[in-house]
C-alpha positions as CSV (number, residue, x, y, z in Angstrom):
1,X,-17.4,-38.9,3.0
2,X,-20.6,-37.1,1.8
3,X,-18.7,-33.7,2.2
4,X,-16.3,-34.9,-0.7
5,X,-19.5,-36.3,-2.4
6,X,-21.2,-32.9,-2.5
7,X,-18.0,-30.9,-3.5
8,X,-17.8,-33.3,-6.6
9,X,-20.9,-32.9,-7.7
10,X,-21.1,-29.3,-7.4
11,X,-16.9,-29.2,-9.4
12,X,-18.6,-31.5,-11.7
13,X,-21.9,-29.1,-12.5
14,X,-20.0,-26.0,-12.3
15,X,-17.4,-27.5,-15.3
16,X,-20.5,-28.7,-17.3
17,X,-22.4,-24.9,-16.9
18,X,-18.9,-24.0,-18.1
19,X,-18.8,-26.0,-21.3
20,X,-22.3,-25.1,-22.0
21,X,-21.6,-21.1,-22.0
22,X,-18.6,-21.4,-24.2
23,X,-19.6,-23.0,-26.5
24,X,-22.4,-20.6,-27.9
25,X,-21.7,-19.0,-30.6
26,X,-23.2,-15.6,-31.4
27,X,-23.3,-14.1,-34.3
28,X,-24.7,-10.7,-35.5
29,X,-27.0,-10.2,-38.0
30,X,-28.5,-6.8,-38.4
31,X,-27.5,-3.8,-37.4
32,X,-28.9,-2.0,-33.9
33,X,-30.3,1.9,-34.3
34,X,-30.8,4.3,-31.8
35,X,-34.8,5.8,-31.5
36,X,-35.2,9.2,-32.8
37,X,-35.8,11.3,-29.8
38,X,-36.9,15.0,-29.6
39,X,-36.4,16.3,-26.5
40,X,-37.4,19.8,-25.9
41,X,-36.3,21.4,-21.9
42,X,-36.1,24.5,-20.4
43,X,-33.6,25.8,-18.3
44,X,-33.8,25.2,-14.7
45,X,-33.6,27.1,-11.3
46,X,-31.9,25.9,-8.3
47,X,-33.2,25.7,-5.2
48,X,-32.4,29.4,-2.8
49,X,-31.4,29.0,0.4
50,X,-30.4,31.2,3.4
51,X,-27.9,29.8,5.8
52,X,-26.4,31.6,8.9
53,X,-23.0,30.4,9.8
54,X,-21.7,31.6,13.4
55,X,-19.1,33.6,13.8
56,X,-15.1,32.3,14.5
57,X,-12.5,34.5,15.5
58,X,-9.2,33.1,15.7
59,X,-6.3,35.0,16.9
60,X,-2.4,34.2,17.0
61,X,-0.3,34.6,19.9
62,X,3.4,34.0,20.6
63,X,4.0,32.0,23.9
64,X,7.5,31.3,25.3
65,X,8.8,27.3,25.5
66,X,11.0,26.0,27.6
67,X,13.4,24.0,26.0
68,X,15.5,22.0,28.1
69,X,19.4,22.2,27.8
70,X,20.1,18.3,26.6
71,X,24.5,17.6,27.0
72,X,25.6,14.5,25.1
73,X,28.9,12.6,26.1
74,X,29.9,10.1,23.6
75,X,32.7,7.4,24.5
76,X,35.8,7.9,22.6
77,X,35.2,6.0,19.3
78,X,37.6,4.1,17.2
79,X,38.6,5.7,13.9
80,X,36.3,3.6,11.5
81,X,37.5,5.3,8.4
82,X,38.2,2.6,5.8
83,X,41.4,2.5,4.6
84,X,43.4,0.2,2.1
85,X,45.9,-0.8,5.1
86,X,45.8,-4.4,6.3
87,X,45.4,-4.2,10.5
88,X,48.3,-7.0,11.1
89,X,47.6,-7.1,14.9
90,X,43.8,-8.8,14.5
91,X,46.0,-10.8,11.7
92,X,48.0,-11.6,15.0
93,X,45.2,-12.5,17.7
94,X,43.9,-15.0,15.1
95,X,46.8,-16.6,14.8
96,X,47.4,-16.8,18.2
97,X,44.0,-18.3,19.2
98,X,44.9,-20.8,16.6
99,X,47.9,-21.7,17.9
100,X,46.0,-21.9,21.9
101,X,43.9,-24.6,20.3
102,X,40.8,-22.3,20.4
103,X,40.0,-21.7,16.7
């Protein structure tokens, strides 16, 4: 029971801390200005280095694959092209499941 204790009294600061903050009201009145700043630079130098990469030759050759010869066999399929022809025989096996006393 403390547990729900704590969490009420921390919900119950947190919504005061938020009532507090809102309702300030700020309001400006005079107008900020930037310093006057004379800056005076000369132009840099960067740093010299000397850096030794090591050499990379890369070459291309052409090397043979072997491929090997893949032959597909695929089961006779049904025509599935759609068509605007009713199929009466399924019309048929439904009917006649029907009439079995299995549908």
């Amino acid at each position: 029971m403390s547990n729900l204790i704590k969490k009420a009294t921390i919900l119950a600061f947190a919504m005061t801390s938020a009532l507090a903050l809102t309702a300030c009201n700020v309001d400006k009145t005079q107008e900020g200005e930037l310093p006057d700043v004379d800056v005076t630079a000369e132009g840099g130098e960067l740093p010299a280095y000397d850096v030794e990469t090591p050499e990379v030759d890369v070459d291309t050759e052409t090397v043979p694959v072997a491929v090997p010869d893949v032959d597909i066999e695929t089961p006779d399929e049904p025509d599935t092209e759609v068509t605007d022809e009713v199929d009466s025989a399924a019309d048929d096996e439904v009917g006649d499941a029907e009439e079995d006393g299995a549908g």
